[in-house]
N, C-alpha and C positions, 0 to 999 in steps of 0.2 A: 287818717288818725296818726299814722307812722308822722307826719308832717307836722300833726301838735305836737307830739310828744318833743322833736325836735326841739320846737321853739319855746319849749320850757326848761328844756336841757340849759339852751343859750341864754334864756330871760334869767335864769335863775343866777346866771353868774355875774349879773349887775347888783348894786345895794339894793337891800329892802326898802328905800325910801325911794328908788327908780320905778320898781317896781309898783307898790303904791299910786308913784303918780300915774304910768298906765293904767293902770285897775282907775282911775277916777274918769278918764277920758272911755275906755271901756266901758264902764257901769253906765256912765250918762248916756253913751249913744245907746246901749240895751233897754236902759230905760224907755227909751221913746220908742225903738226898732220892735224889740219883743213885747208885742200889745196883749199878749195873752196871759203872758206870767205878769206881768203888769196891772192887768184886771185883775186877777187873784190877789195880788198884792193888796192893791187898793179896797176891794171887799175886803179881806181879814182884818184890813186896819180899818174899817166903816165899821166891822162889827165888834169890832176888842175897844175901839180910841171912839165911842162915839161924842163924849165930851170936848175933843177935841175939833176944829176945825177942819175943811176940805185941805188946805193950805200948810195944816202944819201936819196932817196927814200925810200927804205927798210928800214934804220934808223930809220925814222918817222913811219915806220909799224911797226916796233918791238916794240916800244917806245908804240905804238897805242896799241898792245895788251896786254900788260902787263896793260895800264890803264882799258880796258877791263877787264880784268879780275879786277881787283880790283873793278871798277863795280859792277861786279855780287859777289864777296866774302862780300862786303859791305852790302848789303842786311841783312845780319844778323844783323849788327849794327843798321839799316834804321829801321827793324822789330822786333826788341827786345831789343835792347841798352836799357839805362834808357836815360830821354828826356834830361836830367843834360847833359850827354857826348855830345849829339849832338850838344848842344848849346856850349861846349867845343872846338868840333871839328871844326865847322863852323862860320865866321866872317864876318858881313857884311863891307860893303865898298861902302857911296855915299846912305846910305838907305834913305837917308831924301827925293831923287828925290820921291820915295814911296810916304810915309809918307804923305810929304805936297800937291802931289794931292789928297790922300783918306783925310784929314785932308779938304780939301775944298768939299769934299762927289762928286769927280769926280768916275766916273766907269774908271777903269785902264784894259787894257791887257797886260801884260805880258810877251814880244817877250822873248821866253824861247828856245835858240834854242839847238841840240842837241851835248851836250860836256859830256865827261864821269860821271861828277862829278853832274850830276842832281838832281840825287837820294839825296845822301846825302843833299846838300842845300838843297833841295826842303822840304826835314825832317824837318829841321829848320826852316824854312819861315813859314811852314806851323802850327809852334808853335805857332806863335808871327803873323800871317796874314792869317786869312780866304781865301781859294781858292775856284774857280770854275776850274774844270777840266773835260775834255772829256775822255772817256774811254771805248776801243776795246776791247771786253771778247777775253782769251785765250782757246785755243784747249783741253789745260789739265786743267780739272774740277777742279782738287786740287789745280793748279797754279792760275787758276782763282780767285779761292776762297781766297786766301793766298795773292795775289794781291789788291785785295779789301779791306779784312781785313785790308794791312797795310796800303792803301790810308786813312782809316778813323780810322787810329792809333790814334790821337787826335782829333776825333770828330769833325774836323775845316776843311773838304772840302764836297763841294759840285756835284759830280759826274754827268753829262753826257753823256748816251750811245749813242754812235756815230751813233747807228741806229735812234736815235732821231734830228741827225742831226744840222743844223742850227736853225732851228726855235726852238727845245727843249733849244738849249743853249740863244739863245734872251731872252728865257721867262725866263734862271735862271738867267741871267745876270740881269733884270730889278727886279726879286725877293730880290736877295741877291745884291744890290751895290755896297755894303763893300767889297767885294769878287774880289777882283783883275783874271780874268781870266789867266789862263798859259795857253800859247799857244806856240805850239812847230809844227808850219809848214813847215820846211825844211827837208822832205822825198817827195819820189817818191810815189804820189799817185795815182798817171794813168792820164789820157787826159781826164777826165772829167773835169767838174771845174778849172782845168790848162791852164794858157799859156807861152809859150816858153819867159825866159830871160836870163841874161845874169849869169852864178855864174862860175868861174875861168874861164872867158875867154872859158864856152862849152855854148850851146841853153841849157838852163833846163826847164822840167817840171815844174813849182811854182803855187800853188794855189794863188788864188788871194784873201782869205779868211781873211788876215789880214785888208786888205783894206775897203773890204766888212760890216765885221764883225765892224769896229773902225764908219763907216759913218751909221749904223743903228743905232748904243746906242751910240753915241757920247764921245766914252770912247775917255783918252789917252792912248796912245802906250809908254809905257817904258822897256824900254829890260833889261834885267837882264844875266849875265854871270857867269856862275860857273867855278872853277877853281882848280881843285888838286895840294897842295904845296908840295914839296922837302921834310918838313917837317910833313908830312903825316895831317897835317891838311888841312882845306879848306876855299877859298874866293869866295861868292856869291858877286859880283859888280853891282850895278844900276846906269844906264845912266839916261840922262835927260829925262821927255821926250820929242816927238818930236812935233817939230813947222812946221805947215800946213799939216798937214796929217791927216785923207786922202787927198789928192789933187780929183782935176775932171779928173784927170787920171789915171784910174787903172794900167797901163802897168806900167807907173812911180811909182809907188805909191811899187810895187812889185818890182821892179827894187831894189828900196832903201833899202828897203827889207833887201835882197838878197846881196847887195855892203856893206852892213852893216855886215852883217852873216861873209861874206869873209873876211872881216879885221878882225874879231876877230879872225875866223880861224887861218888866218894869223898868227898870235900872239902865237897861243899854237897849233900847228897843228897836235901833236900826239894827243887830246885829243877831236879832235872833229870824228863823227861817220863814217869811211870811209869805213867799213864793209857792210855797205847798200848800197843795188843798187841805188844810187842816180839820175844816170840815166839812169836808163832802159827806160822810155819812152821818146823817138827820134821823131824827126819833121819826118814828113812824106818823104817817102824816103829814110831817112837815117841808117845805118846797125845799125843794136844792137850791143851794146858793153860786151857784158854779155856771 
């Protein structure tokens, strides 16, 4: 692990557009090599794109892993670039939605949903905007370690352990106000806390934690979109935020959610996360698709 980290140090210190081209030689050979995340790939997009062709199906996957892989070659940049490049690399777009609620001293959440290019915006944001963020220790102690390190690269987040739950994050959320929370609910987290709606036309798993989370601290919900360009730089985009939400309906409330995630999908569909079992957990009765 000591030996990646290395060689991100080093990669990192070539152009963004070097790196790129790695990441596409990268993604292709994963492509073929990793047959597992591969399958998963290809199932979520048989069940999201079925309109679509086997052919331009795979397109979107091949496309998907090379962002992928840029992902993870990025890291180097995220955790050792100088903070200059980042704000180089990355451009907002619409930040004033931000801005003029924390400027009114509203608590904000942050619909952060999950698109390759996180990482990097998130670097940036995190320059120029105090976060609250939840965070799952990893398996590998050094990864761990090296993880966290970079989360509080700039001194400007505020961390909680997901073992601490909902209530840890109320009580940081009411500490720090400034702190716009990032939230990134659109994975498969089991049938606890879940209920079945609607996301490409399948039943999904969806926590209902946005909803929850927005009517205890009376934050607003403004979503935020990252986006990798052609030109190897990057656009973070902020939407309004939203009017009457939470509703007295949770189901709706998640719905919106969720209809909201899909159109942006929509829009960049190699770059949203289709390697995760997004749905592995199925209404009762019905077969696994995994």
């Amino acid at each position: 692990m000591r030996a990646a980290f290395a060689f991100l140090y080093v990669l990192q210190l070539l152009p963004i557009q070097a790196i790129h081209l790695l990441a596409r030689v990268v993604g292709r050979l994963c492509y073929y090599l990793v047959k597992p995340r591969r399958k998963v790939g290809q199932i979520n997009l048989a069940k999201c794109y079925p309109e679509l062709s086997q052919t331009e199906r795979d397109r979107i996957l091949k496309d998907h892993f090379y962002h992928m892989a840029c992902l993870i070659l990025e890291y180097g940049v995220c955790w050792y670039g100088k903070a200059e490049r980042l704000q180089q690399l990355v451009r907002y777009v619409d930040k004033h939605h931000l801005d003029e609620v924390l400027e009114r001293g509203e608590k904000v959440i942050l619909l952060y949903p999950h698109f390759t290019a996180f990482e990097m915006a998130v670097y940036k944001l995190n320059q120029d905007v105090p976060l609250v963020s939840m965070y799952g220790h990893q398996k590998n102690q050094a990864l761990d370690e090296q993880i966290r390190v970079g989360r509080h690269r700039f001194d400007n987040v505020f961390l909680v352990a997901r073992q601490e739950g909902l209530r840890g994050l109320i009580r940081m959320m009411r500490k720090r106000p400034d702190a716009p929370f990032l939230y990134l609910p659109d994975q498969d987290f089991g049938a606890k806390d879940s209920i079945f709606v609607d996301f490409f036309g399948q039943q999904t798993a969806t926590i209902t934690g946005l909803s929850r989370i927005a009517q205890m601290t009376g934050a607003k919900v403004i979503p935020a979109i990252p986006t990798r360009l052609n030109d190897g730089t990057f656009e973070l985009r902020f939407y309004p935020a939203w009017e009457h939400f939470p509703s007295e309906d949770v189901v709706a409330d998640t719905q919106r959610m969720n209809d909201f995630i899909e159109a942006r999908v929509r829009e960049q569909p190699a770059q949203y996360f289709w390697l995760h079992k997004r749905f592995k957990t199925r209404p009762e009765g019905e077969a696994h698709w995994y």
